[in-house]
Structures are given as structure tokens and as C-alpha cells.
C-alpha positions in Angstrom: 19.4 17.7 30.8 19.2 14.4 28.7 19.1 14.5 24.8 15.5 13.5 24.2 13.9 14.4 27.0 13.3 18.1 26.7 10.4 19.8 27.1 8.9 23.1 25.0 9.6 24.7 27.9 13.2 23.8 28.3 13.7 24.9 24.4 12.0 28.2 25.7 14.9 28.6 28.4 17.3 28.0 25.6 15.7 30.5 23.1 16.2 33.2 25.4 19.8 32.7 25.7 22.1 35.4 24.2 24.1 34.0 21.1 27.4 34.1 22.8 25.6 31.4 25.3 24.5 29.4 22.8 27.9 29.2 21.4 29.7 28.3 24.2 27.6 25.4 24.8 28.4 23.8 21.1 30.7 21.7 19.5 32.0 23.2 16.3 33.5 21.6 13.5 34.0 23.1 10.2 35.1 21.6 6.7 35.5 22.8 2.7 31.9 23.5 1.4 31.3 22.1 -2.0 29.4 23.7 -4.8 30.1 27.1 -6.4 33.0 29.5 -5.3 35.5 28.0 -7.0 39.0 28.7 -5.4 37.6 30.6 -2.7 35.5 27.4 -1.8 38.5 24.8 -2.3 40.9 26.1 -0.3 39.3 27.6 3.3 37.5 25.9 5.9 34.6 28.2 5.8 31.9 25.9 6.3 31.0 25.0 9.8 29.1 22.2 11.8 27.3 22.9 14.9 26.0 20.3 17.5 24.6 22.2 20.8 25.8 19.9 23.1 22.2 20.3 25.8 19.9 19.8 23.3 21.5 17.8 20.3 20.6 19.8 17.6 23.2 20.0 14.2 23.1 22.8 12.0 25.4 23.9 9.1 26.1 26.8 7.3 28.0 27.4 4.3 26.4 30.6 2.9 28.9 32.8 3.4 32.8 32.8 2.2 33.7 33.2 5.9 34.1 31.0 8.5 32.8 33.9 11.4 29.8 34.5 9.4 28.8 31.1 9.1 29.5 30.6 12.5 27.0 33.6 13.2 24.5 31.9 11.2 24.7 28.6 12.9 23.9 29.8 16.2 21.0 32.1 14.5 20.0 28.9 13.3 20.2 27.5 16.8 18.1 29.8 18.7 15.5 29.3 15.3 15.1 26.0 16.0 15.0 26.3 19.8 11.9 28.6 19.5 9.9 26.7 17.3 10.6 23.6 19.5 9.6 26.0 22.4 6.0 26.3 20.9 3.4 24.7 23.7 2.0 21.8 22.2 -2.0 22.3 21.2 -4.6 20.9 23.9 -6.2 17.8 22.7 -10.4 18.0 22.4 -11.9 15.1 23.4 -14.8 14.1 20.4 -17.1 11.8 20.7 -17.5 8.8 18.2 -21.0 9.6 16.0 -23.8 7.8 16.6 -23.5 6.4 12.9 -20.3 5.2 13.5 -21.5 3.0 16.7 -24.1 1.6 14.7 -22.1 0.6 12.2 -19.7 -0.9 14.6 -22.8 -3.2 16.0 -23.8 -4.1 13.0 -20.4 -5.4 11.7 -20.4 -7.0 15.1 -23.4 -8.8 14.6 -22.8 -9.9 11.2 -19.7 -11.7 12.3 -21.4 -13.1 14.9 -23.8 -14.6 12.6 -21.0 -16.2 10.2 -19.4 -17.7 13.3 -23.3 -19.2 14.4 -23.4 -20.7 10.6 -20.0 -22.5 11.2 -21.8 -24.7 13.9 -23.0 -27.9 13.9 -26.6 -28.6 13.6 -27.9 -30.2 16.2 -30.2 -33.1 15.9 -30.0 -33.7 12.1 
């Protein structure tokens, strides 16, 4: 399947994947978090950087100290986004443009019509 071209349903197909699925089909990369912790923070790679591969879709987690936990929480986050993308889109009701609206419409119509006519030249002055 190409980037871009998915479908709800072919987010639907991915939502119902088992985490361990999900994970196998990612890229991971993980890097120091920043903000509080201190020490703790400064010296582990604990947060990590997931791209599932089929569908293109990053996530990051650095909520917890550990680098497991996050991971868990990446591919929660997957299968998060995967279902909200997986979501039919609504069906589109036709309206109809008001009858004020149309007349409105002509009458702009014909008052252009008649500044264009005053542009003319006379004809037999």
C-alpha cells in the first residue's frame, strides 16, 4: 500500500491489528527527552520515535522514564490514530441553492449587463 493513498477502510484493517503487529511494521528511533527528570532524563535514551512504515504515521512518546513503556505507548498511539482515520467519511446531502439566492444572482447579472450596455457607443449622435 502507498503512503497517501489509504482508505478508512484500510486504517480499519490496521486498527484491528494486535500491538505486536503494529510494532513489527515500524521504524523506531529513540533519543534523550528534554524537559524535567533531571539526571534520569540526561543520561537514557528513553524517548522513542515511531514511523509505521504502511501508513506513514510518526508518533513520540516520552512520558515515561523507560524506553519499553514508551515504546508501549507509541504503538497505543498507533492503533489511536489508525481508528479515528478508520471513521467512514459522512455522506454528502445534496442542497439546493434558495430561490433568494438565484434572484439575487440575476439581478447582479443584469446590472452588470447594464454597465457594460452604458460603455457603448451611441449610435447616430
Amino acid at each position: 500500500m502507498e503512503t497517501g493513498r489509504l482508505t478508512y477502510r484500510d486504517y480499519a484493517a490496521f486498527a484491528r491489528q494486535s500491538a505486536e503487529q503494529i510494532a513489527r511494521d515500524c521504524e523506531v528511533q529513540v533519543f534523550h527527552a528534554s524537559g524535567p527528570g533531571g539526571q534520569g532524563v540526561n543520561t537514557s535514551d528513553s524517548a522513542v520515535r515511531m514511523r509505521h512504515l504502511p501508513t506513514g504515521i510518526v508518533v513520540v512518546s516520552r512520558e515515561e522514564r523507560s524506553q519499553l513503556q514508551n515504546r508501549r505507548r507509541c504503538v497505543e498511539k498507533i492503533i489511536e490514530v489508525c481508528r479515528r482515520r478508520s471513521r467512514p467519511p459522512r455522506p454528502r446531502k445534496k442542497t439546493r441553492v434558495s430561490a433568494a439566492q438565484k434572484r439575487r444572482r440575476l439581478e447582479a447579472k443584469r446590472a452588470r449587463g447594464q454597465v457594460k450596455q452604458l460603455r457603448r457607443r451611441v449610435e447616430g449622435e
